[in-house]
C-alpha positions as CSV (number, residue, x, y, z in Angstrom):
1,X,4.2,-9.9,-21.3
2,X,0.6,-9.6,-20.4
3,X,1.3,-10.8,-17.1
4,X,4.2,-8.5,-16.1
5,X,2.0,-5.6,-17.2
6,X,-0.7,-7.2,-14.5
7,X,1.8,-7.2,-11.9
8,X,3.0,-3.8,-12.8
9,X,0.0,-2.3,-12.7
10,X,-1.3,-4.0,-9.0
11,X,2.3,-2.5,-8.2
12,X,1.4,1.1,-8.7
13,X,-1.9,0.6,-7.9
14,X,-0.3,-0.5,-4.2
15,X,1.7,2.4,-4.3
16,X,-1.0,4.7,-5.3
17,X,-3.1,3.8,-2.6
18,X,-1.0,3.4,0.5
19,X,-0.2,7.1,-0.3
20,X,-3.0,9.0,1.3
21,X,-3.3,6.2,4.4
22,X,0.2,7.0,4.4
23,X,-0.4,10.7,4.9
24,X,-3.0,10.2,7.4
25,X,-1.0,7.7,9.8
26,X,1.6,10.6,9.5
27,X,-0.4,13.2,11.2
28,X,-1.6,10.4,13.6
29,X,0.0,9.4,17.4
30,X,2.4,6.9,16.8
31,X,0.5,2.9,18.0
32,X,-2.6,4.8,18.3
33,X,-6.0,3.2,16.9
34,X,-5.8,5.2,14.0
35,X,-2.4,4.8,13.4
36,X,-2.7,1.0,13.5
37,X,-5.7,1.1,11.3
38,X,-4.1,3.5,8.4
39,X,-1.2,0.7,8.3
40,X,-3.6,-1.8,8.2
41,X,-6.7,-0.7,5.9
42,X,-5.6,-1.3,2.5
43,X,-4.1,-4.7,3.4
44,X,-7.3,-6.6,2.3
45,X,-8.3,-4.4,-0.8
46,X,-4.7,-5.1,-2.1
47,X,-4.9,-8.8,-1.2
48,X,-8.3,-8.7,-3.3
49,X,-6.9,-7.1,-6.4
50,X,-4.1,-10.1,-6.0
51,X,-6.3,-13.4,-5.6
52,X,-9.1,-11.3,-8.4
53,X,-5.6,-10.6,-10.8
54,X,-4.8,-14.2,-10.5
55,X,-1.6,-13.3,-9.2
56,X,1.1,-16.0,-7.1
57,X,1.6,-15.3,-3.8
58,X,5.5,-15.7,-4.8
59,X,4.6,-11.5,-5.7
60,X,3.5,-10.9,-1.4
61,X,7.3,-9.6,-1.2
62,X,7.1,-6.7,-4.3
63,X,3.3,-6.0,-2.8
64,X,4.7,-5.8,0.5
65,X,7.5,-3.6,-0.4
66,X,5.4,-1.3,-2.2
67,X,2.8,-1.1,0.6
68,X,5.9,0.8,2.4
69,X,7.3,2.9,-0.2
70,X,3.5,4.3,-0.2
71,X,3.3,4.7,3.2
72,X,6.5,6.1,3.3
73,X,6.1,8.6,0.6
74,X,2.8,9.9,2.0
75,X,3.8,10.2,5.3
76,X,6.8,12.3,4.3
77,X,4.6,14.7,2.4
78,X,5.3,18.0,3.5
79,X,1.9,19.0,3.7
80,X,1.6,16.2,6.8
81,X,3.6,17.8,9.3
């Protein structure tokens, strides 16, 4: 149980924080710099939490997956257009 709470919460907390590099690569040129790097930023900070979590790599696909919901959400904000 203690473990599925663990990988919930790294869950959210990879939702939570693609949301605002999410919003910024919205307002972004498409392929620029920026836009590459606001895909790209939290990558490392999320693979942290993982590895520090103690977490298998068999999870990549749900951290993945929630990398794009929260860079899909923030980018359809409405305040980013």
């Amino acid at each position: 149980m203690e473990n599925g709470m663990i990988i919930a919460g790294l869950t959210l907390f990879t939702i939570l924080i693609n949301i605002p590099f999410g919003y910024l690569r919205g307002k972004s040129r498409k392929f620029s710099i920026q836009w590459i790097l606001y895909i790209h930023l939290p990558v490392p900070l999320v693979i942290y939490m993982r590895y520090m979590a103690g977490i298998s790599y068999y999870f990549i696909p749900l951290m993945l997956a929630a990398a794009i919901f929260g860079q899909f959400t923030g980018g359809r904000l409405p305040i980013a257009r």
